[in-house]
Structures are given as structure tokens and as C-alpha cells.
N, C-alpha and C positions, 0 to 999 in steps of 0.2 A: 453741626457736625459733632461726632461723638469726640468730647476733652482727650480722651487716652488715645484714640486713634489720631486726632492730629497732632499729641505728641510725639507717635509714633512715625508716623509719618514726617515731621519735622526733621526728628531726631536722623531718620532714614536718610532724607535730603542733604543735614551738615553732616551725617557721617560718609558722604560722598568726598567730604574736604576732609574728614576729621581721619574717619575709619582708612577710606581706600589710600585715602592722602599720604596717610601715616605709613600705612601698609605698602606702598610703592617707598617715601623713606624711609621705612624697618630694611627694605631689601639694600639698603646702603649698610647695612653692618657684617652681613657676607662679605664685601669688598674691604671696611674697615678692619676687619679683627681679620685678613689674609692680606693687608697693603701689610698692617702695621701690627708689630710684635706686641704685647697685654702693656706693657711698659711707657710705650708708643700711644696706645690707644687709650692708656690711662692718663695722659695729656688729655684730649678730647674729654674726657667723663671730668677730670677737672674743672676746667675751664667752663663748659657749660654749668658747673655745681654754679660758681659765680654767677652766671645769668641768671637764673634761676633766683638766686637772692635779689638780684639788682634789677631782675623785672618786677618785684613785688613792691620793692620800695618806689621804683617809677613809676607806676601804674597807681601805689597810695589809694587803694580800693576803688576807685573811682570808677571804674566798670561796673560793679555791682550798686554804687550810690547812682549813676545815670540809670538804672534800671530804676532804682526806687524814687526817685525824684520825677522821671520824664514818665511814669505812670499813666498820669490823663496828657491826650494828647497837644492838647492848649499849651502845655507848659514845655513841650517837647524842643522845640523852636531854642528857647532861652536856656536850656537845660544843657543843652547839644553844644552851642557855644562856648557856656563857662569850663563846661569839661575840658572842650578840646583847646581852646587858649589854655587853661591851665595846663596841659600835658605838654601843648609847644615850650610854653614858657621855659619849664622845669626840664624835658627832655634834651633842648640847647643847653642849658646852664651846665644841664651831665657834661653832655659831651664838650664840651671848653675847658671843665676842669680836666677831666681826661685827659685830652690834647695835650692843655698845660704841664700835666702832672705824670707822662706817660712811665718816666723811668723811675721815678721814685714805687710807684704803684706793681710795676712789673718788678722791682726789688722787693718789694713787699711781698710775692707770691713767691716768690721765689724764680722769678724767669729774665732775671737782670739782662741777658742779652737777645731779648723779644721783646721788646716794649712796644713793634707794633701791634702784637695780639690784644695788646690792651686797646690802643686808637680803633682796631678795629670792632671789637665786641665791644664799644662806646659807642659805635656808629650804629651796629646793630641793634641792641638794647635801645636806644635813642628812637631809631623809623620803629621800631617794634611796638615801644610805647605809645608812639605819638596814636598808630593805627589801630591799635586795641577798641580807643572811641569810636572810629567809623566803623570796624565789626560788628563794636557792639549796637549803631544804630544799625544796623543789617538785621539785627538777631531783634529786635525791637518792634523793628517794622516789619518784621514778617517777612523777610528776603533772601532765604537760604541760597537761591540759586544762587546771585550776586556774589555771596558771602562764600558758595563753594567753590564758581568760578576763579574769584583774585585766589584764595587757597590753595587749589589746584595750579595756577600761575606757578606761586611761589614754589612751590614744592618741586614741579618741572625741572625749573629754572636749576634749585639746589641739586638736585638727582645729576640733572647730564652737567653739570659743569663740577661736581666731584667724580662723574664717570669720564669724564676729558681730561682730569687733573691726575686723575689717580692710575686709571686706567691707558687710555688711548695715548694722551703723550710720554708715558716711560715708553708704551711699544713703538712707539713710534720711534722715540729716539735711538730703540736698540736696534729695530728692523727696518725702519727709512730709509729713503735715497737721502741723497746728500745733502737735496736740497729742499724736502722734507724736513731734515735733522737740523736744516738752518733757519728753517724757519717756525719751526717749534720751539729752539730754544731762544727764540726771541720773547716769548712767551712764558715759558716753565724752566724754572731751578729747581730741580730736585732736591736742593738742601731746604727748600721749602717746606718739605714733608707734611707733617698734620697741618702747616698751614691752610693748608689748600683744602681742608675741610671749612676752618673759617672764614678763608675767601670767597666758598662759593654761598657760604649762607648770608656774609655781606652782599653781595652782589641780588640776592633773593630779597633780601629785605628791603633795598633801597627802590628796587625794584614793584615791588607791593607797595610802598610808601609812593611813588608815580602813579599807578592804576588808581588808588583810594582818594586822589585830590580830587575830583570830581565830587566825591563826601563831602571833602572838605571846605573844597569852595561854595557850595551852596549856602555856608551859614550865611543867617540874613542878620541873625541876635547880637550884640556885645555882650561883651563878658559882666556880668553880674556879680557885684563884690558880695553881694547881701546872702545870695542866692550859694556863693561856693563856699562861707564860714558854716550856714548848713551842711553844705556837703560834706566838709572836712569833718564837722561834728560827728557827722552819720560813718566815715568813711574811714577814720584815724583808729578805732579799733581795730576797723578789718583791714586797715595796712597792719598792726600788730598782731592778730591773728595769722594775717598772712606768712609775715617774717617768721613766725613761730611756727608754722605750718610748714613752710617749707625747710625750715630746721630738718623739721620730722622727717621729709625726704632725703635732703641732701646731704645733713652735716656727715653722715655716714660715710659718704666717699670724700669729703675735703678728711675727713679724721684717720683715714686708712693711712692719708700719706703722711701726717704728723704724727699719731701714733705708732707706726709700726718701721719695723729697723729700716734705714733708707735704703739698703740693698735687696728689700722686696716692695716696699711699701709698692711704688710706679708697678709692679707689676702686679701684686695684687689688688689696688684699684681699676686696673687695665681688667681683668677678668669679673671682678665685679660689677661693670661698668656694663661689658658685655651683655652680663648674666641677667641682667639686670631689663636690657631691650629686650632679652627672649619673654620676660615677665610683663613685659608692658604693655602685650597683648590684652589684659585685664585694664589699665591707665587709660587705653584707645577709646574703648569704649565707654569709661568711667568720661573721659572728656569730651564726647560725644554727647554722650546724657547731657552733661552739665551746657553744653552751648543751648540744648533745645530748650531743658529744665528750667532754668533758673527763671528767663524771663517768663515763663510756661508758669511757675509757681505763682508769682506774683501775680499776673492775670488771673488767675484763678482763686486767688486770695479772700475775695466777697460774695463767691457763690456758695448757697446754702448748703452743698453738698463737698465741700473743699478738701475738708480735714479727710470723709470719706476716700475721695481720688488718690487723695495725698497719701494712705495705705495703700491703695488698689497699685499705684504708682511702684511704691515701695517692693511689694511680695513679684512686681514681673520685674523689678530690676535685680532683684536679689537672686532670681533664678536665672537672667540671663548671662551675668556674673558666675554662676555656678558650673552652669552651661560651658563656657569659656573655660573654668578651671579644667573641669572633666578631658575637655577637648583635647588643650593643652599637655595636661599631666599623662593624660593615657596614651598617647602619640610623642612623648617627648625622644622617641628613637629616630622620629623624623624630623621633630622641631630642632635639635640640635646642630643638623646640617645649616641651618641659618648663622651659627658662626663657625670660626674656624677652629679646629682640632685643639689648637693651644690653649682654648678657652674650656674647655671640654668638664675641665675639673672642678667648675662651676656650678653646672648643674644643678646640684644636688640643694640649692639655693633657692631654685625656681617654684616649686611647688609655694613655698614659704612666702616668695614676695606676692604670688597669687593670689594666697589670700590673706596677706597684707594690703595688698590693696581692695579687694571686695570690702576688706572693715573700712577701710578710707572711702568708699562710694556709698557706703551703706548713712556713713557717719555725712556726708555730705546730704545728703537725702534729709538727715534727722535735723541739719544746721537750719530747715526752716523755719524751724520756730525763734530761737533769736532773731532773723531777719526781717521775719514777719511786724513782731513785737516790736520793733528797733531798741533790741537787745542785744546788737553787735558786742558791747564792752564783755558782756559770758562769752561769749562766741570768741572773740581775744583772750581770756583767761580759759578758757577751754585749751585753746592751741597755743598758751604759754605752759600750762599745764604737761601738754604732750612734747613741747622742745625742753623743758627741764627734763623729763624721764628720756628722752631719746637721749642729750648730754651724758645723762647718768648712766644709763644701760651699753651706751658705746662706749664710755668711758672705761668702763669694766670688762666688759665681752670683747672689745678687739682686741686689745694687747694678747689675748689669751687664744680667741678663736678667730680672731679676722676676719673674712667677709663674712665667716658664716655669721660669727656674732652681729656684727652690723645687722643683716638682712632678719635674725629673729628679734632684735631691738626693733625696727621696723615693727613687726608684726606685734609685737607686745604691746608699742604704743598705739598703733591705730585701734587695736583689742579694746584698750582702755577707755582713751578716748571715744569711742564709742560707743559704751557702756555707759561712761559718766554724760556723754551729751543725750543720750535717752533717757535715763533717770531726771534731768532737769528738765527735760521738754515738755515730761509727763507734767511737770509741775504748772510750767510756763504754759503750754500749746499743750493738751494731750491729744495724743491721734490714737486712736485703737488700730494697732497696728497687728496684725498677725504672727503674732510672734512665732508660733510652732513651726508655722512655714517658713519666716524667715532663718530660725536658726538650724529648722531641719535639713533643707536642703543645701547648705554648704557641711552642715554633717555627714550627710549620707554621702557626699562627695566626697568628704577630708577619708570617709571610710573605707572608700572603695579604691582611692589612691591608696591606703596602708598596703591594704590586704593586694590590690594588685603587684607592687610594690617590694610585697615580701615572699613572692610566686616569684614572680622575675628573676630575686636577686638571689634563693633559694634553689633557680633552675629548677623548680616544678614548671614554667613557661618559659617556652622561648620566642622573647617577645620579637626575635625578627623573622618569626614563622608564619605561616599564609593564616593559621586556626586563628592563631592570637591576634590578628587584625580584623577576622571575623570576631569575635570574642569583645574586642572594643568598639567595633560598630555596633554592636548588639547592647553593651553595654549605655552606649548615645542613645540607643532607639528605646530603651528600656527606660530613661529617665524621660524622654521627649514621650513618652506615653504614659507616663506616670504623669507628668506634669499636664497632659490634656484629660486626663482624668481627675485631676483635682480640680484645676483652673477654669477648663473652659464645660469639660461637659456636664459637670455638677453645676455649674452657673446653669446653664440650659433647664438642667430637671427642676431648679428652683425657681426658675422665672416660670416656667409653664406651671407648678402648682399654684404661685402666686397671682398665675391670670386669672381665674377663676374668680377668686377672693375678690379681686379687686373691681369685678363686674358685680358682684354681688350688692 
């Protein structure tokens, strides 16, 4: 079977978990940002910033070193063991400190009178990590369904029990019979507020962590002390990498609420935070790729035509990416109804993190060559690299511009870092990559967002008029025919001259 179509095709299957997954919870931030004022909701984008670090330190790369270690299948067996004892071990030990340590920890955030948000996003983070390693045997073995199935679980699970918590029992409690109302509020405190976003994604995680022990119990291996000091070896950059990595993402919103006066900071991370889901339509699919990719990479590591794929890969991600910005950016008079009015002043952010992240998938694409190589330690100083300049750039830009500074810090540092991890690849791994294509088509996108942009806001167009949504459809078909004109039917005219030749 042809390499790119069964990535294709892979990719299709986990974006069943990943894409639609995502996309039924994106439809939770319409509910979120109208339960909860940007203040309110700036809790939520908080607290997750936290997970976000503290999965990367629990997991300790070790997802990506089981891909590179359990390689040939012989070794899979014992590979699959050390991992996941390792993760048990370490993920209890979290959560006990935790436990132990709740209120000191919840003073430390600043949330001295919630100490159980801490016990609970201990529990989560905890099944979360433990389960990354049975994923990741799913994604190994070639098991998407499996793998979309328990995902699809979880995601359920979190949808209707934050649409129960947030929705159905206030109305209930305002419109109920009597004995409705008593029996809901056996149930639900409304001073619970944002909790009940964290409650119901505890309940999802522990949840997924029962489905995945069948994973789990099949190990036949003991844990290999020999086998994880390798692994740690392979894997301790790209836990520093990682931490550094997701600096780049998150410190933006943990900095909004320390840098900026405490009578707006909550509220403008609350709108940030929003602004931020509408953008992550581009992330969806960027994490999609990466579930099918990575081990998709590696397998394809020692065939003689690797590096080849490994552009061909590159130039359709890079326009599907583009694809997506276009989408997005030209439609954003409808995309907006996805949050609520209060978030509204946002916006003007979205285009930016768009393609801030395009350079963050682009740049993940380029990260093969250290991995290949087991040149993780660049790969680490690559993404220390990019959390020094995100430090610096917020540092400076929020106090003055606030989110907006954040969100173009963002895009500055994925810019770079992704410049600088090409430049070294070339050296390490080079792959002839299509450059003109790659950088053309998020150009002629960034171009067509100005200029439409400055119609709109000019009132030369009015973009809530029937022509102007003719105008952007046309404007979709107009790229999607450009790009079958380059991509596929130039491939055609070149294979057919080259058959001839080749019978000759």
C-alpha cells in the first residue's frame, strides 16, 4: 500500500478521536464562555496551563522513547512493560504527594480555599499519564479503531456530564417540581461553579483508565532496570524539550494573571483562553497528524526513499494547515458565534495564533531529524531556546499589549524556532524540502486574509452579505484548484512522460 495514503488514511481513522473528538469538545466553550463570565472562564484556561506542564513532566518523554525502543517487534513485549511500570510507579508517587500536600500547593496558586482542585487534577494528570502508554501501544500496533473508540469514550463521558452540571441541573433547579429540585440538589451545588468543568473530566479520565486495563493487564514482561536507564537516556532531553515546549504554549496565560493589574488580569486571561479554542482549530489537526506521524516516521526511517516521503509529507501538511487558516479566517463572522459576545474582543488574536501554530506543526514535522539521529539533546536546546524568547517577549509585550502581546510572542517564537530547527537539520538529516511551496502557500493566505481584511473593515464589503460568502467560497475553490494544479495534476503529466523513458 502506497506510504502517504496509509498515512492518510491512519491519520483519517485517529482524527475520528482526535478531529471529530475534539470538535464535539470545542462545542463545550459555547456553553463555557455563556455559563461563565472571561474571569470565571479564566479559572478553567489557568488550571489547565498547570496540566499542561505536569503532563509533560509525568509522561518524561517516554511515549516517544517506547516508539523508538519497541521499533522491531521482538523487543516490544519488554519495551511495553518497563514503560508502563515506570509510569504506575511515578504517576502514584504524584498523586500521594498531592494528597499530602493539597493546601499548601492550592496556596501556592493562589486558590487557598480549593484545595480540592488540586486532589483532583492530581487524579487526572495521574490515569492520564498512567494511559498515554496503552495509547501509545494502540498507535504502535496499528489500532486506530481501538484507540478511537476508548477516545471517543472519554470525550462523551466529559460532553454530557459538563452539559448535566452546567446546563440541565441549574434548569432544573429553577424550573423543577419539588421533588425534581430535591433531588438534584442532592447532587449539585452551584457554588461549585467551574468546578464542575474539573469534575466531569475527572470522572472521564478515571473512566478511560478502566477501559485501557485490558492493555494493561496483558503484560507478560518485568520491568527491565537495564533497558529504562536507556530509555531515560533517550527520553530526559525530550522531557526538557518538552517542559520548554510547552513554556512556549502556556506560560502566556499563567503570565497574564501575574503580570497584569489583578482587577483585569482573571478577565483578560478569561478572553484569551477563549480566543485561543477558536484558534485551535489549526492544534486539532496539528495533533492528529502527530498521533498517525510519529510512529508513521519511524517506520519509514530505512526505506530507501524516506527522506523523499518525509517532503512529500511536509508540502500536503503544510497546505492542509493553510487550508484551515483560509477557512477559518474568511468565515470568522460565523466562527465567532462559537463563543460568547463577552469574548468577542478577542478576535482580532485569531488569525495570529493560526499561524502560530502552522509554524509549530511545520516545526514538528522538521523535529525528525534529531529523533532519527538520537539527537534529542538539539531537540531540548532547540525548545529551551524557544521558552527563553517566549519568557522574554511576554515579559515585555504583556504588561503593555496583553493578550494581544502574548498571542504575537507565540507566533514570533514558533517563527524562529522553526527557522533555527531547519537550518540544523539541513546539517544533521537534510531533506530537500520544497521550500517555495512550503512558504508560498501560508503566504498567499497571510495575503489574502490582509487585503480581505482591509475590504471589510474599510466597508468596501459587507462581509454579512449573500455576494461576500459567495466571494469566500470562491475564494476556497480558487486555492483548492490551485493546489490540484500544482500537486496532483502536474504529478500525472510527469509520471506519464517518465513512462516512456523508463521502458526504454
Amino acid at each position: 500500500m502506497n506510504p502517504l495514503r496509509k498515512l492518510a488514511g491512519q491519520t483519517a481513522i485517529y482524527g475520528l478521536s482526535s478531529i471529530v473528538g475534539r470538535l464535539l469538545n470545542y462545542l463545550l466553550v459555547p456553553l463555557h464562555t455563556r455559563v461563565f463570565a472571561p474571569e470565571q472562564f479564566g479559572i478553567v484556561t489557568e488550571m489547565y496551563s498547570y496540566v499542561a506542564f505536569l503532563l509533560i513532566v509525568l509522561t518524561y518523554g517516554f511515549e516517544t522513547a517506547f516508539f523508538r525502543f519497541a521499533a522491531e517487534a521482538e523487543d516490544r513485549p519488554k519495551v511495553y512493560a518497563t514503560t508502563l511500570i515506570s509510569m504506575l510507579v511515578s504517576s502514584t508517587l504524584f498523586f500521594a504527594f498531592c494528597l499530602s500536600f493539597s493546601h499548601p500547593i492550592a496556596e501556592l496558586i493562589k486558590y487557598p480555599n480549593e484545595s480540592e482542585y488540586v486532589i483532583w487534577f492530581a487524579l487526572i494528570l495521574a490515569t492520564d499519564a498512567i494511559t498515554a502508554i496503552p495509547f501509545a501501544k494502540l498507535r504502535l500496533e496499528n489500532r486506530p479503531l481501538r484507540f478511537a473508540f476508548v477516545r471517543l469514550v472519554n470525550i462523551g463521558i466529559n460532553i454530557l456530564l459538563n452539559l448535566f452540571f452546567l446546563a440541565l441541573c441549574p434548569y432544573l433547579v429553577k424550573n423543577g417540581s419539588p421533588g425534581v429540585k430535591d433531588l438534584i440538589t442532592t447532587i449539585y451545588n452551584p457554588e461549585i461553579g467551574v468546578g464542575y468543568v474539573f469534575i466531569a473530566n475527572l470522572i472521564a479520565s478515571v473512566f478511560t483508565f478502566l477501559m485501557l486495563i485490558p492493555e494493561m493487564w496483558k503484560t507478560t514482561q518485568g520491568f527491565q532496570w537495564g533497558l529504562w536507564k536507556k530509555m531515560m537516556n533517550y527520553s530526559f532531553p525530550l522531557l526538557i524539550g518538552g517542559l520548554a515546549g510547552i513554556t512556549n504554549e502556556m506560560f502566556s496565560r499563567v503570565s497574564l494573571k501575574y503580570q497584569l493589574p489583578e482587577s483585569i488580569a482573571m478577565h483578560e486571561l478569561g478572553i484569551f483562553g477563549a480566543c485561543y479554542k477558536v484558534a485551535i482549530l489549526m492544534t486539532i489537526f496539528i495533533q492528529t497528524f502527530r498521533f498517525a506521524a510519529e510512529p508513521f516516521f519511524f517506520a519509514q526511517a530505512k526505506e530507501k526513499n524516506a527522506k523523499l516521503l518525509y517532503a512529500e509529507v511536509m508540502n500536503w501538511f503544510v497546505i492542509a494547515c493553510t487550508a484551515i487558516f483560509l477557512g477559518v479566517v474568511l468565515f470568522m463572522n460565523v466562527v465567532k458565534y462559537f463563543i460568547g459576545e463577552a469574548f468577542w474582543g478577542g478576535l482580532v488574536i485569531v488569525p495570529v495564533l493560526l499561524m502560530a501554530n502552522l509554524f509549530l506543526g511545520v516545526f514538528f514535522n522538521l523535529s525528525i531529524w534529531f529523533k532519527l539521529n538520537d539527537k534529542t539533546y538539539l531537540g531540548a536546546w532547540l525548545a529551551i531556546f524557544g521558552s527563553l524568547l517566549t519568557i522574554g517577549l511576554n515579559y515585555f509585550l504583556i504588561p503593555v499589549y496583553g493578550y494581544v502581546g502574548a498571542s504575537w510572542a507565540t507566533l514570533l517564537v514558533y517563527f524562529l524556532m522553526m527557522v533555527v530547527s531547519y537550518l540544523l537539520g539541513q546539517r544533521y538529516y537534510p531533506i530537500n524540502y520544497n521550500l517555495k511551496k512550503i512558504i508560498g502557500y501560508p503566504a498567499v493566505a497571510v495575503i489574502i486574509y490582509l487585503v480581505w481584511n482591509y475590504l471589510a473593515t474599510r466597508h468596501f464589503i459587507n462581509d454579512e452579505a449573500i455576494l461576500s460568502w459567495v466571494l469566500k467560497c470562491l475564494i476556497l475553490l480558487c486555492f483548492v484548484g490551485v493546489v490540484y494544479l500544482l500537486e496532483v495534476k502536474k504529478k500525472r503529466v510527469i509520471s506519464a512522460l517518465k513512462t516512456p523513458n523508463s521502458n526504454q
